[in-house]
VEXROZA-354071 format. One record per residue: residue number from 1; x, y, z of N, C-alpha, C in turn; residue in three letters. Coordinates in steps of 0.1 Angstrom, whole numbers, m for minus. Example, Ala and Ser with C-alpha at 12.3 -4.5 7.8 and 13.67 -1.06 7.14 Angstrom:
<pts>
+------+--------+---------+-------+---------+----------+-------+--------+---------+-------+------+
: resi : n.east : n.north :  n.up : ca.east : ca.north : ca.up : c.east : c.north :  c.up : resn :
+------+--------+---------+-------+---------+----------+-------+--------+---------+-------+------+
:    1 :    132 :     m57 :    78 :     123 :      m45 :    78 :    132 :     m33 :    78 :  ALA :
:    2 :    128 :     m22 :    71 :     137 :      m11 :    71 :    129 :       0 :    79 :  SER :
+------+--------+---------+-------+---------+----------+-------+--------+---------+-------+------+
</pts>
This chain:
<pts>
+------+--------+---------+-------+---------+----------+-------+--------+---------+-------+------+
: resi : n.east : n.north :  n.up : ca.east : ca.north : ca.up : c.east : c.north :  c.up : resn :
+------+--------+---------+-------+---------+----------+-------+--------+---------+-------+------+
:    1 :    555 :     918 :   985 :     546 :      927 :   990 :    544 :     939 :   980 :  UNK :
:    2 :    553 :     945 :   974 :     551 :      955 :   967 :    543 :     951 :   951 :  UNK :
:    3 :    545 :     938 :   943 :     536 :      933 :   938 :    521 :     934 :   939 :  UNK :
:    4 :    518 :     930 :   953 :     502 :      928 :   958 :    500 :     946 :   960 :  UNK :
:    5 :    509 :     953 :   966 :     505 :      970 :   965 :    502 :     973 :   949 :  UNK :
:    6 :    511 :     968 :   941 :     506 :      974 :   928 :    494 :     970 :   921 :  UNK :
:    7 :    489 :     955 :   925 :     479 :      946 :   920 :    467 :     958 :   925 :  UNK :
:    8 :    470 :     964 :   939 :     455 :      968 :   944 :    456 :     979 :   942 :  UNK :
:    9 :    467 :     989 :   939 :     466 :      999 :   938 :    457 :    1001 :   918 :  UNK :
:   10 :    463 :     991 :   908 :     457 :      991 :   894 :    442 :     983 :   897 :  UNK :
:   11 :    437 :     976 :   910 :     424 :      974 :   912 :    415 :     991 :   913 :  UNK :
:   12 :    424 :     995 :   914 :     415 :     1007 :   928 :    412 :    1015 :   918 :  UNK :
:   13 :    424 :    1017 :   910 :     424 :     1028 :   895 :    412 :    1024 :   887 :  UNK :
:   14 :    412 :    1009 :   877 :     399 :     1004 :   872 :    389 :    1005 :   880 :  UNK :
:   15 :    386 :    1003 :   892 :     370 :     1005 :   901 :    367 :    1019 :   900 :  UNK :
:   16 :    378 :    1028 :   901 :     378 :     1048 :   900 :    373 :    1050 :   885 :  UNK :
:   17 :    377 :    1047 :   881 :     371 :     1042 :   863 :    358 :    1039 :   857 :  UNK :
:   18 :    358 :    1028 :   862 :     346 :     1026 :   859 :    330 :    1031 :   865 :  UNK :
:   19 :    336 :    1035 :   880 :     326 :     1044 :   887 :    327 :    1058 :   879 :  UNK :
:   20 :    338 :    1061 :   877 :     338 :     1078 :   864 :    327 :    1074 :   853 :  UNK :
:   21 :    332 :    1067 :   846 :     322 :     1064 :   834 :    308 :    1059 :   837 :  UNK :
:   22 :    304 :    1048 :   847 :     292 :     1049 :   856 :    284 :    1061 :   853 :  UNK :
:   23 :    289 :    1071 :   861 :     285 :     1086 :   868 :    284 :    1092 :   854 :  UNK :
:   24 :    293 :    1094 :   846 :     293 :     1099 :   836 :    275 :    1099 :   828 :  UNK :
:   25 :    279 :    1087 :   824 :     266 :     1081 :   820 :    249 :    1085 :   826 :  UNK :
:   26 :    252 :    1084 :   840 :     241 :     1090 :   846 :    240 :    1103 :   848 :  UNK :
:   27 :    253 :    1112 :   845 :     253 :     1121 :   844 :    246 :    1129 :   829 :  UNK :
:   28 :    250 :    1125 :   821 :     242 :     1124 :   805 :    228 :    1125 :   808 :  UNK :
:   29 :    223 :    1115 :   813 :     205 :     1115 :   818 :    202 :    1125 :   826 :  UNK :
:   30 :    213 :    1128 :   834 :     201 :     1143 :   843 :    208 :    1154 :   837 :  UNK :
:   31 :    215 :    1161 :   832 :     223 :     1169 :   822 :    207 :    1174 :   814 :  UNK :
:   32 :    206 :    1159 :   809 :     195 :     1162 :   797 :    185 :    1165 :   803 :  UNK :
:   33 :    180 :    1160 :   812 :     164 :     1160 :   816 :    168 :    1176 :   824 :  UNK :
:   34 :    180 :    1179 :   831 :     178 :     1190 :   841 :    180 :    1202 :   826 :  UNK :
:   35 :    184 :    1205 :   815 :     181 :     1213 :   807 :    169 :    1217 :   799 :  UNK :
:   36 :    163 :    1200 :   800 :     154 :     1200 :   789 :    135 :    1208 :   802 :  UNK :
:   37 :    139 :    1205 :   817 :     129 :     1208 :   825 :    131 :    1225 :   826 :  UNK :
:   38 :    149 :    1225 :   824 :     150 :     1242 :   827 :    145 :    1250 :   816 :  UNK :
:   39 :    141 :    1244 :   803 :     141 :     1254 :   792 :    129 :    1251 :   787 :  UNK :
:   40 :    119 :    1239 :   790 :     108 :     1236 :   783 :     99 :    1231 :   795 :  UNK :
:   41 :    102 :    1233 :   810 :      94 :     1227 :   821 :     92 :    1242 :   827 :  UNK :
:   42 :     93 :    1254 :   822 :      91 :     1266 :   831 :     92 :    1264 :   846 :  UNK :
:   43 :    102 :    1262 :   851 :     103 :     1257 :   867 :    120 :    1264 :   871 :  UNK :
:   44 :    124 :    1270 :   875 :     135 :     1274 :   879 :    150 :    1264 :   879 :  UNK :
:   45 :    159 :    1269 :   878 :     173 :     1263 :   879 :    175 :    1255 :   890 :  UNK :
:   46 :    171 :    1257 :   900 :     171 :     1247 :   912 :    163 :    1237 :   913 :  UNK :
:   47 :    151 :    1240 :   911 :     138 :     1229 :   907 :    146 :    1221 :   895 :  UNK :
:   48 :    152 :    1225 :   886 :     154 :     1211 :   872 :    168 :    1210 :   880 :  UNK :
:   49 :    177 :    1209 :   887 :     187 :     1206 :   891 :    181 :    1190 :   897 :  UNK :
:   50 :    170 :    1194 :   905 :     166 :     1185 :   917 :    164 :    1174 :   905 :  UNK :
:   51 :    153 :    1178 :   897 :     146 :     1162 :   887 :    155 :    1161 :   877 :  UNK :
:   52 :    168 :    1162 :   876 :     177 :     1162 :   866 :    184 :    1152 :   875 :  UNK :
:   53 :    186 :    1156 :   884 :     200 :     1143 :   895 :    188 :    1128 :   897 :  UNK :
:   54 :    178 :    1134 :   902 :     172 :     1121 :   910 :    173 :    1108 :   894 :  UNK :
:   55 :    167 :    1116 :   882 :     168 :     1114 :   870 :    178 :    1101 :   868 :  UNK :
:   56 :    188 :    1106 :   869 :     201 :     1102 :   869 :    205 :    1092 :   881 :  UNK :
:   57 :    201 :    1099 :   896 :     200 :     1087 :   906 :    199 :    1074 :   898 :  UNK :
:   58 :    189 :    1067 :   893 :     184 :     1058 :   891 :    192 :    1054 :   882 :  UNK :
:   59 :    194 :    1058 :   873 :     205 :     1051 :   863 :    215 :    1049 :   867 :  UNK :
:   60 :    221 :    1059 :   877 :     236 :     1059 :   884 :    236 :    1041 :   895 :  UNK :
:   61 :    223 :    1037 :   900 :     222 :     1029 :   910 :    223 :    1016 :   904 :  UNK :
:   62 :    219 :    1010 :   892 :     218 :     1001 :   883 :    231 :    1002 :   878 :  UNK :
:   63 :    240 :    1006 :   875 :     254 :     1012 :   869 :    260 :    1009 :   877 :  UNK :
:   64 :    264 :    1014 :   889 :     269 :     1013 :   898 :    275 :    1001 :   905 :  UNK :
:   65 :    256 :     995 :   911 :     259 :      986 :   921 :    263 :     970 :   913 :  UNK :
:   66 :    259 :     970 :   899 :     258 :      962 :   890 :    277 :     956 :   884 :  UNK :
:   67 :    280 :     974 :   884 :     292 :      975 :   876 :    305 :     978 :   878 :  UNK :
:   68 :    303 :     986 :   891 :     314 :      990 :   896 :    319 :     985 :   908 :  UNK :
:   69 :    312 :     980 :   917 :     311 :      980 :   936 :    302 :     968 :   939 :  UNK :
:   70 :    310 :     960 :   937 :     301 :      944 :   933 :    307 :     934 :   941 :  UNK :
:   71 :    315 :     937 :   951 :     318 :      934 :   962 :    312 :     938 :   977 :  UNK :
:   72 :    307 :     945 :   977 :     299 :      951 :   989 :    298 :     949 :  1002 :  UNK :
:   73 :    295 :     950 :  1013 :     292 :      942 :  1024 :    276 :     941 :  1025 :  UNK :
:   74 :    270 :     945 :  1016 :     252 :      946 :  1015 :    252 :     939 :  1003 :  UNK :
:   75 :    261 :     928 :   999 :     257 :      927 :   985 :    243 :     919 :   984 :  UNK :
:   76 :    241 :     912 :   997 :     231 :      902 :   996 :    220 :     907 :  1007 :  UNK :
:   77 :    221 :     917 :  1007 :     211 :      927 :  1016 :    207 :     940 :  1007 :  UNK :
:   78 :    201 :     938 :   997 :     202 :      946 :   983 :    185 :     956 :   987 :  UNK :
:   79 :    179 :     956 :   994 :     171 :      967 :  1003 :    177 :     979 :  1010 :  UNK :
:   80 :    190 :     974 :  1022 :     196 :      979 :  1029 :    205 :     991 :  1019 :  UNK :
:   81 :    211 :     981 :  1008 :     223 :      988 :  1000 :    214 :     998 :   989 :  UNK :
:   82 :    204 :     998 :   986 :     191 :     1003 :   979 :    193 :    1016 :   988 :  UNK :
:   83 :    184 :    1013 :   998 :     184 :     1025 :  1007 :    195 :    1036 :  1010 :  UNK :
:   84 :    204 :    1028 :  1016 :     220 :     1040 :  1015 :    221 :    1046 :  1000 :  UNK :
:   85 :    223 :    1040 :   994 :     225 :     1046 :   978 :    216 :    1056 :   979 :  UNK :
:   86 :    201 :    1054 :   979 :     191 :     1064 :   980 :    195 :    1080 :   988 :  UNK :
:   87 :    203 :    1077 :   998 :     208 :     1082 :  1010 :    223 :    1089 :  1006 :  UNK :
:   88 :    228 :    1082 :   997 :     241 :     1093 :   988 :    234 :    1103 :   977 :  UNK :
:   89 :    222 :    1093 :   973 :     214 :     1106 :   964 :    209 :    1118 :   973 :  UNK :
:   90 :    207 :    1118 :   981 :     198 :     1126 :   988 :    210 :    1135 :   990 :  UNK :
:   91 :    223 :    1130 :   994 :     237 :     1139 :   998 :    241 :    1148 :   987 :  UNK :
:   92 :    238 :    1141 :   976 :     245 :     1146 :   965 :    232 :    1154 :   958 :  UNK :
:   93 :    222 :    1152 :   962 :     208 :     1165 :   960 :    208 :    1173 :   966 :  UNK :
:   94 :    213 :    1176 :   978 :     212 :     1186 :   987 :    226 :    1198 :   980 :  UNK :
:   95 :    235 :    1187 :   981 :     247 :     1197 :   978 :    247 :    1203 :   959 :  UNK :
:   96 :    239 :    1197 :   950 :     235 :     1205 :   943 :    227 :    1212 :   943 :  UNK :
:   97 :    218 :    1213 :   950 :     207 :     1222 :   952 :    211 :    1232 :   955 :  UNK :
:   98 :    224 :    1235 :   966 :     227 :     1242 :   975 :    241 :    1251 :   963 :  UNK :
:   99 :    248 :    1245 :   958 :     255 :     1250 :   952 :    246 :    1256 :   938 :  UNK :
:  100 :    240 :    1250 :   932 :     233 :     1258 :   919 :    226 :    1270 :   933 :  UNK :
:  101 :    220 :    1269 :   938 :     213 :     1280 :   946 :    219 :    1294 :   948 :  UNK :
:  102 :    233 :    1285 :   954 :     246 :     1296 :   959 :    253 :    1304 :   944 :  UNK :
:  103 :    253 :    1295 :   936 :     259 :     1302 :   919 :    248 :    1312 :   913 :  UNK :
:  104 :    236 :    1308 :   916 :     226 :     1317 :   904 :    226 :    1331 :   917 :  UNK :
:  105 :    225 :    1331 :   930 :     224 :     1341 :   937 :    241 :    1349 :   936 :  UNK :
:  106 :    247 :    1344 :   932 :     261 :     1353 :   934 :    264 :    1352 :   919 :  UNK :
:  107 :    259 :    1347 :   907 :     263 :     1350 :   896 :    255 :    1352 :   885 :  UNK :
:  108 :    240 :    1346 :   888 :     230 :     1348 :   880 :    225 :    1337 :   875 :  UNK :
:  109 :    215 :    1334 :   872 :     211 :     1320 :   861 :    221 :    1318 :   849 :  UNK :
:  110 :    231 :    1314 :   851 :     241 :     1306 :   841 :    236 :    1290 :   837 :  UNK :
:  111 :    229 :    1287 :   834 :     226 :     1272 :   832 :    234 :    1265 :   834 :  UNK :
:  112 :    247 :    1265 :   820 :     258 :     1252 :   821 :    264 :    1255 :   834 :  UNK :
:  113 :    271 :    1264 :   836 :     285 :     1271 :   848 :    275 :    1267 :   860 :  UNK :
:  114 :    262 :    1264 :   863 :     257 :     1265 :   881 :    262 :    1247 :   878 :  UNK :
:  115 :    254 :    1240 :   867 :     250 :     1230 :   870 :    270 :    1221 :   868 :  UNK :
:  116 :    278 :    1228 :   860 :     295 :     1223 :   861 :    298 :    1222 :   877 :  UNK :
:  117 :    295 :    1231 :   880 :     302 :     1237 :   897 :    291 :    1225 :   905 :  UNK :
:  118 :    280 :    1230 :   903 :     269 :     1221 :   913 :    278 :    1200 :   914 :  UNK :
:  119 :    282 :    1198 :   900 :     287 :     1185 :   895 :    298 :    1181 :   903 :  UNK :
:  120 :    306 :    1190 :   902 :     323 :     1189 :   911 :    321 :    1185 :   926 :  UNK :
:  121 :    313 :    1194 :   932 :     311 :     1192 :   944 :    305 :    1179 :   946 :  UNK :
:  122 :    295 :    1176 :   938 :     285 :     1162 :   943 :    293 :    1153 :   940 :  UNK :
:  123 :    296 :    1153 :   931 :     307 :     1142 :   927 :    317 :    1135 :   938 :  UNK :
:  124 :    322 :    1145 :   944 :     334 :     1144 :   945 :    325 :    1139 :   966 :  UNK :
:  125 :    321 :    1144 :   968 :     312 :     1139 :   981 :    306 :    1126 :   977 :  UNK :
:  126 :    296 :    1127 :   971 :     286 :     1110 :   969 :    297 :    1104 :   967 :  UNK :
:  127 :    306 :    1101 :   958 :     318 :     1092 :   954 :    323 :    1087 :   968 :  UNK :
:  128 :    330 :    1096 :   976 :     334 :     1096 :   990 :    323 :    1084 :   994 :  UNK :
:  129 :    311 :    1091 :  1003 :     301 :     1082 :  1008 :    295 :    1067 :  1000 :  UNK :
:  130 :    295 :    1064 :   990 :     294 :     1056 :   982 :    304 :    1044 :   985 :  UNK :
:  131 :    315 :    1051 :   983 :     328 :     1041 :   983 :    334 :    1036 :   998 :  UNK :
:  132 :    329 :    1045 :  1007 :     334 :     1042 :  1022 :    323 :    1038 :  1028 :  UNK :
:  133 :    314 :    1037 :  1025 :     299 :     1037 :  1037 :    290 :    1027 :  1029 :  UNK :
:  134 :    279 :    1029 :  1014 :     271 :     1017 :  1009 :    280 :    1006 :  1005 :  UNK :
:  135 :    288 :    1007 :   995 :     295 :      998 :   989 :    313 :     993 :   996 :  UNK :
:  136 :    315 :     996 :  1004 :     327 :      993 :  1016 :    326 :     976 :  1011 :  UNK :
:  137 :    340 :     974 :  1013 :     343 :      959 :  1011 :    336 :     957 :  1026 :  UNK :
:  138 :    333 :     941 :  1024 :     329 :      932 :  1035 :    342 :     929 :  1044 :  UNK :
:  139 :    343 :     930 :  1058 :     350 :      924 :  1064 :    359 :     911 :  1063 :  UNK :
:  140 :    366 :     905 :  1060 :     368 :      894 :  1058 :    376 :     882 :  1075 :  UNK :
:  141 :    367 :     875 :  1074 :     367 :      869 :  1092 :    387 :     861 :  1092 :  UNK :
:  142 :    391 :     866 :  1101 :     404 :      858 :  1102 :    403 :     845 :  1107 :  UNK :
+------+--------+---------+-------+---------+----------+-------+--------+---------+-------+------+
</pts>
């Protein structure tokens, strides 16, 4: 038994991994796009936060569902699993929106420091939802 605990516990570590580097990656693409709209799109810190993640959405979903969470219980219902994902973006837009909103009004337009803090929180929520709710292992019938 304690074997099969270590086998899933070094599964769980590589799946945490490769969803980091995933995210990373998508994170690179809205990083860029949400600096390059905040400094050359004249539109405020909260507005490039929004088209910086969604940015990144899309790369993160191809990454993801592809790369990391390839067991699914939607694996073959890839609309349904589309949708939810859509639906951790939206979680993970709101709570950046909300946090860069909350940073620039209590600290000021810091670009890097809203969008670091705005990252931690999303991260660490969509990850959650992602991993318990779109991509959840399938039931397996006794």
């Amino acid at each position: 038994m304690a074997l099969f605990s270590r086998r899933l516990k070094k599964r769980q570590v590589v799946e945490f991994l490769r969803y980091l580097l995933a995210s990373g990656i998508a994170l690179g693409v809205d990083y860029g796009i949400y600096r390059l709209a905040a400094q050359q799109g004249h539109i405020d810190l909260p507005q490039a936060a929004v088209v910086g993640y969604l940015s990144g959405l899309i790369v993160a979903y191809f990454l993801i569902g592809e790369r990391v969470f390839t067991e699914g219980w939607l694996k073959h219902r890839k609309i349904f699993e589309a949708l939810l994902f859509v639906s951790s973006g939206i979680l993970g837009l709101i709570m950046t929106y909300l946090v860069v909103t909350a940073f620039v009004f209590l600290f000021g337009p810091m670009l890097n420091e809203a969008k670091l803090v705005a990252v931690i929180f999303s991260f660490l929520g969509v990850y959650l939802f992602r991993k318990f709710v779109v991509f959840k292992k399938a039931r397996v019938s006794a």
